[in-house]
KEKE-3310 file (N, C-alpha, C; in steps of 0.2 Angstrom, whole numbers, plus 5000, padded with zeros to 4 digits):
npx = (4608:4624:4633:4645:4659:4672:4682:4695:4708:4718:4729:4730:4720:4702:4689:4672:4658:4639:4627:4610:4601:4611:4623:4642:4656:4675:4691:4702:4706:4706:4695:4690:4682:4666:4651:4632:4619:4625:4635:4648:4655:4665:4664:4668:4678:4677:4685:4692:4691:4701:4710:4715:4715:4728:4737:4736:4740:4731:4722:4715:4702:4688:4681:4663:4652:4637:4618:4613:4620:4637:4651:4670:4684:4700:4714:4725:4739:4740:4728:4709:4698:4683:4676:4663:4655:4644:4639:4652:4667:4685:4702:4713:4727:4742:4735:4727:4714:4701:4685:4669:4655:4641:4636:4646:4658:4675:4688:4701:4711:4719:4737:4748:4760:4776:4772:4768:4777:4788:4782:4783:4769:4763:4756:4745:4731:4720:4703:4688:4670:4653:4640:4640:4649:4666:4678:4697:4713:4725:4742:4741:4733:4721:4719:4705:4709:4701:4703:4701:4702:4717:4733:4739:4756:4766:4777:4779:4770:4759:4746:4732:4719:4711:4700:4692:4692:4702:4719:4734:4752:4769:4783:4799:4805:4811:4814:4826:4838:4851:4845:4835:4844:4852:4845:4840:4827:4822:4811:4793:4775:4762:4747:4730:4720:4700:4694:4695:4705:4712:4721:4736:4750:4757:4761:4754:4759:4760:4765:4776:4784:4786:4793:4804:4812:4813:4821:4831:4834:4838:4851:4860:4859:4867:4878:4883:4884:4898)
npy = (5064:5058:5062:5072:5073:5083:5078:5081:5074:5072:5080:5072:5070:5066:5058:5057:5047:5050:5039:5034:5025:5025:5026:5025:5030:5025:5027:5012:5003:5014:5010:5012:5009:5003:5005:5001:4994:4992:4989:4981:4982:4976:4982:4975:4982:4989:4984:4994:5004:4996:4998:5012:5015:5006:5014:5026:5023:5022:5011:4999:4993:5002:5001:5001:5008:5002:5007:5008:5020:5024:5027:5028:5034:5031:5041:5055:5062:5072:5085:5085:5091:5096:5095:5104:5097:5101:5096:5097:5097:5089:5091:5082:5081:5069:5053:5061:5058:5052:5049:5049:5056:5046:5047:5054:5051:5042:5045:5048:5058:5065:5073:5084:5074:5078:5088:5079:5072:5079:5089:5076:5071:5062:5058:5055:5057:5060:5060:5068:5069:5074:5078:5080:5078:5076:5069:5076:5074:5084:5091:5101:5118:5124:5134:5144:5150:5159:5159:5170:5172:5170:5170:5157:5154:5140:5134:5120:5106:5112:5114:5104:5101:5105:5114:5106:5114:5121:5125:5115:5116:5110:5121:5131:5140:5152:5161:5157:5142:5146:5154:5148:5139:5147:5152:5145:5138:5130:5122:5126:5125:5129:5134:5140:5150:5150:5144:5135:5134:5123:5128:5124:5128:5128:5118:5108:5109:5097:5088:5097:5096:5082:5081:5087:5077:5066:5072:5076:5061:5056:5064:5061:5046:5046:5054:5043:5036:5041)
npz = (4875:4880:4895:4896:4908:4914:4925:4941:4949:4964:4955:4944:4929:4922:4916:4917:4910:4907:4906:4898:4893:4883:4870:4869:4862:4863:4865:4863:4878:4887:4896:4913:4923:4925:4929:4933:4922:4911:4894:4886:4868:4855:4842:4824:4812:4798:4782:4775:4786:4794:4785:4787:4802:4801:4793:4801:4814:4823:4836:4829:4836:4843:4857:4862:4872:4880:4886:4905:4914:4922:4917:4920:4914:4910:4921:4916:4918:4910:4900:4898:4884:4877:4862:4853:4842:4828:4814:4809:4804:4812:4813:4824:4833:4834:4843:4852:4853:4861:4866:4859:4854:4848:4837:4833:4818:4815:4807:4794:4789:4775:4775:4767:4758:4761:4771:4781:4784:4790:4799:4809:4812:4805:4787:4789:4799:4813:4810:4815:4812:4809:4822:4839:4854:4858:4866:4869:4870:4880:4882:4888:4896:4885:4871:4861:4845:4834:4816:4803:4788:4789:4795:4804:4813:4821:4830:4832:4841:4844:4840:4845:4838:4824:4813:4799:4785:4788:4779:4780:4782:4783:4781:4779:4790:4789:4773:4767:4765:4772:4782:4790:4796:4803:4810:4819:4821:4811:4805:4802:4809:4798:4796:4789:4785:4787:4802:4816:4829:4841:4854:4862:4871:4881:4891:4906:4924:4929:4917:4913:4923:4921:4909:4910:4920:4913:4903:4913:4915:4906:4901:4912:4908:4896:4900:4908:4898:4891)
capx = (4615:4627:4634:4652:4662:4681:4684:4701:4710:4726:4734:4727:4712:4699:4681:4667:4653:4634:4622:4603:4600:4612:4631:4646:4665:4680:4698:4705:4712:4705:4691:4695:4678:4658:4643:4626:4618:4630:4638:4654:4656:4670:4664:4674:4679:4677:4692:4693:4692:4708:4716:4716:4718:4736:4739:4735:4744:4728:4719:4709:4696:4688:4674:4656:4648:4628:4615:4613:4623:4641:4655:4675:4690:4707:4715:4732:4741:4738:4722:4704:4697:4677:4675:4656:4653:4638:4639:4658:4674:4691:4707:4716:4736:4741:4736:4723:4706:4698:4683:4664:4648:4640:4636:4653:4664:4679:4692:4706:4713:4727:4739:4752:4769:4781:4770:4766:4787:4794:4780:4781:4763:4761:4753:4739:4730:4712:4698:4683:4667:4648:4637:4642:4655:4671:4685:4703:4719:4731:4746:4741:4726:4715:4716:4704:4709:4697:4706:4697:4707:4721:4738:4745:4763:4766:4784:4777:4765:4754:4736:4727:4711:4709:4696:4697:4694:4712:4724:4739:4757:4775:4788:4806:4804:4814:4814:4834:4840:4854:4842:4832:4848:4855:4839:4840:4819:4821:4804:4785:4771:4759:4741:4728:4711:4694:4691:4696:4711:4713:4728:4740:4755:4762:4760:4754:4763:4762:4768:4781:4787:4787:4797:4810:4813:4814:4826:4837:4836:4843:4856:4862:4862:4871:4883:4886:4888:4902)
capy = (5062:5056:5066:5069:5078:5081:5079:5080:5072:5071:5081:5067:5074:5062:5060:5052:5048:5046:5036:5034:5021:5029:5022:5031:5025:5025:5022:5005:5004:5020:5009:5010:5005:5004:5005:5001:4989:4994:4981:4985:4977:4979:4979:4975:4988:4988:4982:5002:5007:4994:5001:5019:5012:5005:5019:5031:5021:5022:5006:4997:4990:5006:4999:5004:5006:5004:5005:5015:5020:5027:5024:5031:5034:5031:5047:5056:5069:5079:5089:5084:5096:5095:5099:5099:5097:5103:5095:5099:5091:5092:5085:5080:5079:5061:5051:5065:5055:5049:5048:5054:5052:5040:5054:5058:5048:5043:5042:5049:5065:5065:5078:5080:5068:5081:5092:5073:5069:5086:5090:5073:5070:5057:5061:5054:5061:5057:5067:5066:5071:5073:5081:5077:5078:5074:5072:5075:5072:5090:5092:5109:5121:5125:5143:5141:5154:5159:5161:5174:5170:5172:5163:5155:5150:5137:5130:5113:5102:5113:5112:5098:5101:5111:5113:5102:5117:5125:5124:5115:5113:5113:5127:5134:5148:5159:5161:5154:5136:5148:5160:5142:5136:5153:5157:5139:5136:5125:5121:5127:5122:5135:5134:5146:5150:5153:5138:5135:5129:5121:5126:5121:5129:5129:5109:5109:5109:5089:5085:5100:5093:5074:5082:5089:5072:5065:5074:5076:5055:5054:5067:5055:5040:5050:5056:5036:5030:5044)
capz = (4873:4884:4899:4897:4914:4914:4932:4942:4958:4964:4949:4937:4927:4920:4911:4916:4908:4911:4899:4901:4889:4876:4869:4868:4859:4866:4863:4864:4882:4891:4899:4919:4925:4924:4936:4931:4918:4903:4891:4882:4865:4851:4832:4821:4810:4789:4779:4776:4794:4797:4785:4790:4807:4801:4792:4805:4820:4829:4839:4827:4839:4846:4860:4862:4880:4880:4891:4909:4920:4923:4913:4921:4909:4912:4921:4914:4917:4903:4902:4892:4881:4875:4855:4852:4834:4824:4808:4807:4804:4815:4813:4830:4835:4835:4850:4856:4850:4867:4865:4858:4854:4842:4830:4827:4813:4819:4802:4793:4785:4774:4773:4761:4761:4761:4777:4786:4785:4791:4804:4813:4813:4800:4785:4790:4805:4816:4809:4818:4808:4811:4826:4846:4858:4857:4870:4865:4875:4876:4886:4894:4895:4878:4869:4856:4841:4828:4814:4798:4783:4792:4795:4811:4812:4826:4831:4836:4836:4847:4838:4847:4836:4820:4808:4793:4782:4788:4775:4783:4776:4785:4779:4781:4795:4784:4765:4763:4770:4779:4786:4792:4801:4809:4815:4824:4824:4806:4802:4807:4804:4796:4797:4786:4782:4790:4806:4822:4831:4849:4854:4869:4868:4888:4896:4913:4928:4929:4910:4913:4927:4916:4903:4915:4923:4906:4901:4915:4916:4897:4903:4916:4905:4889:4902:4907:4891:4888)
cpx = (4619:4632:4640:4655:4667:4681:4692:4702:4716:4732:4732:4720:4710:4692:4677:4659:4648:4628:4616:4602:4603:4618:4637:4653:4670:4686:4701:4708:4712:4701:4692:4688:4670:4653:4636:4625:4620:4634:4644:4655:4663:4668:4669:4671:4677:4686:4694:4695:4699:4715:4718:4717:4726:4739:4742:4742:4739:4725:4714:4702:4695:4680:4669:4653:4641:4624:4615:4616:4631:4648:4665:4682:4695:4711:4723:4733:4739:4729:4716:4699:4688:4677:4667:4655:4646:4638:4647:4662:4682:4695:4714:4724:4736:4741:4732:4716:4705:4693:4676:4658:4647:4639:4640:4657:4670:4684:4699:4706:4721:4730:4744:4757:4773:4779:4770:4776:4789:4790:4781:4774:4761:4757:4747:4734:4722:4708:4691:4676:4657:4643:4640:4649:4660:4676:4690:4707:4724:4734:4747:4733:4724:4715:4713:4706:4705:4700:4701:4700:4712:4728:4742:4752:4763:4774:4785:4772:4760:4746:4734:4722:4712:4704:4698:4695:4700:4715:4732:4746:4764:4781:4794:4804:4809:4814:4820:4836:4843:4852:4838:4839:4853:4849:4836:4832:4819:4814:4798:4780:4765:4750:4736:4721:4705:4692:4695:4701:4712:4718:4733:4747:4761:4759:4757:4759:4766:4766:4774:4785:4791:4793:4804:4815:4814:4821:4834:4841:4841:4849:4861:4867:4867:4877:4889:4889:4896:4910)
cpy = (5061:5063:5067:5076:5077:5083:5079:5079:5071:5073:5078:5071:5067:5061:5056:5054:5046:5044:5034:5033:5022:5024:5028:5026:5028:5025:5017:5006:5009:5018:5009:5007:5008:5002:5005:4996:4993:4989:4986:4978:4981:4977:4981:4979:4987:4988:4990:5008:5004:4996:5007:5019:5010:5009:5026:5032:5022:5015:5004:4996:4998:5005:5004:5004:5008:5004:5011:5014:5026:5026:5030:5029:5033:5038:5048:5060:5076:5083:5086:5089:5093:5098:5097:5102:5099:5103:5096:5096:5092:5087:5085:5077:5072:5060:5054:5064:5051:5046:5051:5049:5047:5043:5057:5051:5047:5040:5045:5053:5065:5071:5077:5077:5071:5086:5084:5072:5075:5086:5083:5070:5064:5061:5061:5053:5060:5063:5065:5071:5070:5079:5076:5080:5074:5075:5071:5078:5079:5088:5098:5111:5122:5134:5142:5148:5153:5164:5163:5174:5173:5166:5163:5152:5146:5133:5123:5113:5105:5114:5105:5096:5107:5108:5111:5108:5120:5122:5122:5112:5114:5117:5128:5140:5153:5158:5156:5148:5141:5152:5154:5141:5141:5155:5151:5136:5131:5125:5123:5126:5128:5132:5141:5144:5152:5147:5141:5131:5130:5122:5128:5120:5129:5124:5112:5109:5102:5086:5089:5095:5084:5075:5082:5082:5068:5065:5073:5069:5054:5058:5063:5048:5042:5051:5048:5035:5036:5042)
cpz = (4879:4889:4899:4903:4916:4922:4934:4948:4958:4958:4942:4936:4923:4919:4913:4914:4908:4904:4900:4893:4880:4875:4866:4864:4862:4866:4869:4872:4888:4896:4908:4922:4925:4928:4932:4927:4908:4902:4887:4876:4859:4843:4829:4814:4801:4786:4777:4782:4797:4794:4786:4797:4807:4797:4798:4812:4823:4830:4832:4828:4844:4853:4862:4868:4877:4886:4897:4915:4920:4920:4916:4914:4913:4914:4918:4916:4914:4902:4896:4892:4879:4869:4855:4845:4833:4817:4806:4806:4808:4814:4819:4829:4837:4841:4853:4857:4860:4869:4861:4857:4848:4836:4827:4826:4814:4812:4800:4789:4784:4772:4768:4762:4765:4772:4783:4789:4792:4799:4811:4814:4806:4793:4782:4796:4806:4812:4811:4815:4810:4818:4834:4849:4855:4863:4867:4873:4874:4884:4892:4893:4887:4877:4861:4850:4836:4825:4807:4794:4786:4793:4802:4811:4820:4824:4834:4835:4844:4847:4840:4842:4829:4815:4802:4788:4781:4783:4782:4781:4783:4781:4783:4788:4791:4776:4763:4768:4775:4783:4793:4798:4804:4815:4820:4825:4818:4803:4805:4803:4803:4795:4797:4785:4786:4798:4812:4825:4838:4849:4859:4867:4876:4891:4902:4918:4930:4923:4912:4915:4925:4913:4907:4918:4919:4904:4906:4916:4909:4897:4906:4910:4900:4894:4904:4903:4887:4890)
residu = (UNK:UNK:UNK:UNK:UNK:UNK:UNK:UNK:UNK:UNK:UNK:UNK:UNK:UNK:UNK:UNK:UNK:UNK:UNK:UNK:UNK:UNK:UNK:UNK:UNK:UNK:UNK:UNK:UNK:UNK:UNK:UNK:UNK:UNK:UNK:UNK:UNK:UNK:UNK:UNK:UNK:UNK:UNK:UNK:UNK:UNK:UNK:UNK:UNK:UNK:UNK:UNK:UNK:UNK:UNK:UNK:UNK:UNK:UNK:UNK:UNK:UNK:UNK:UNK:UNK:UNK:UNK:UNK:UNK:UNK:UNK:UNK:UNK:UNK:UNK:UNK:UNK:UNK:UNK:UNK:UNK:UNK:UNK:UNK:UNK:UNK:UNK:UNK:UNK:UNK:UNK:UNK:UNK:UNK:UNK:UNK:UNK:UNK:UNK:UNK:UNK:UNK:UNK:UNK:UNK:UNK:UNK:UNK:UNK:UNK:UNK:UNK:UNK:UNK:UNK:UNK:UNK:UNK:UNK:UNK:UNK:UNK:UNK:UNK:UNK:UNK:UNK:UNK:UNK:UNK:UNK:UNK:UNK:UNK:UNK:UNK:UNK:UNK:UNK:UNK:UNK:UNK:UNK:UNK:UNK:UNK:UNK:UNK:UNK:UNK:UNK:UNK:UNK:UNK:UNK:UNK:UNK:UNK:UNK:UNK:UNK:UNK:UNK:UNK:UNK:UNK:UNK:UNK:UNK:UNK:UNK:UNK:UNK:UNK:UNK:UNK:UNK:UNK:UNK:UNK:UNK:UNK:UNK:UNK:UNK:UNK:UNK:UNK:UNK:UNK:UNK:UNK:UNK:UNK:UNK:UNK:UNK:UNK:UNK:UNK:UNK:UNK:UNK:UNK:UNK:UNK:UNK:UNK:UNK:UNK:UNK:UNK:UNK:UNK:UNK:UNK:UNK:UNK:UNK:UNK:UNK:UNK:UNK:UNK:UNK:UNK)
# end
């Protein structure tokens, strides 16, 4: 199977990966560059796979490196995570799919309208299914919770990765709308059942620092425009 190594330099962290006559998938875009006799090709997808693609909001064309040698990823800021599936299923925060092995399914898991609206996550979200690796895209370190018929609440879209048996819905954070809007948290998202949740709840020190700068830029210009 293909070698996958989250390395890191200068703050950027990034993955590369080694192939000995194997083939790996991608997302669209991530490619930075390739050493050795490795071909990169794009199949095209099934009228099924475009539409959950434009459902989803993910890349339609997800390219295939073959062959041997060394394959580097685009680096980010943000930190990459390794899921190694065993016959399992996970459903990933949007934008977090990077890449995996050829063994794993790379489709779509629907939630319901009302949880897809509320949470911000669409209500249709990557689900990566099969046996292999997977890397996924988080904004901080990884605590994985194994959760035993048990219920997580989370105030944001802090699960990276969850098991597609978790039951997952968004809810009021108190019982009454006026409990909801005095207690200023509005909606969480809840997450139940028996599986496993990636979950990246404190950014790193580089996205911190992003957000910070973010913000205080839109503070500036909001203060212009007044």
């Amino acid at each position: 199977m293909p070698k996958f190594e989250i390395k890191t330099r200068d703050l950027m962290h990034y993955v590369e990966i080694t192939l000995n006559n194997e083939s790996v998938r991608a997302e669209s875009g991530v490619g930075r560059y390739w050493r050795g006799n490795i071909t990169m090709t794009n199949p095209m997808p099934s009228i099924g796979g475009m539409l959950k693609s434009a459902i989803t909001g993910n890349k339609i064309m997800r390219p295939v490196y073959t062959g041997t040698g060394t394959l580097m990823l685009a680096p980010r800021f943000h930190e990459f995570i390794e899921i190694d599936l065993k016959h399992g299923s996970f459903v990933l925060e949007k934008g977090a799919y990077w890449a995996s092995d050829m063994g794993v399914e790379v489709g779509a898991f629907v939630n319901n309208i009302s949880s897809g609206l509320l949470s911000g996550e669409g209500f249709i979200q990557t689900e990566v299914t099969g046996t292999g690796v997977v890397i996924a895209c988080s904004p901080g370190p990884v605590e994985i919770v194994d959760l035993h018929n048990e219920r997580l609440v989370l105030d944001g879209a802090y699960a990276v990765a969850r098991s597609s048996s978790l039951g997952y819905s968004v809810q009021k954070s108190s019982r009454s709308i006026f409990g909801t809007v005095a207690s200023g948290e509005g909606f969480v998202q809840v997450v139940e059942g028996t599986g496993k949740v990636y979950l990246s709840s404190v950014p790193n020190h580089s996205i911190a620092l992003q957000e910070v700068i973010v913000s205080s830029l839109m503070g500036v210009l909001v203060a212009k425009q007044q």
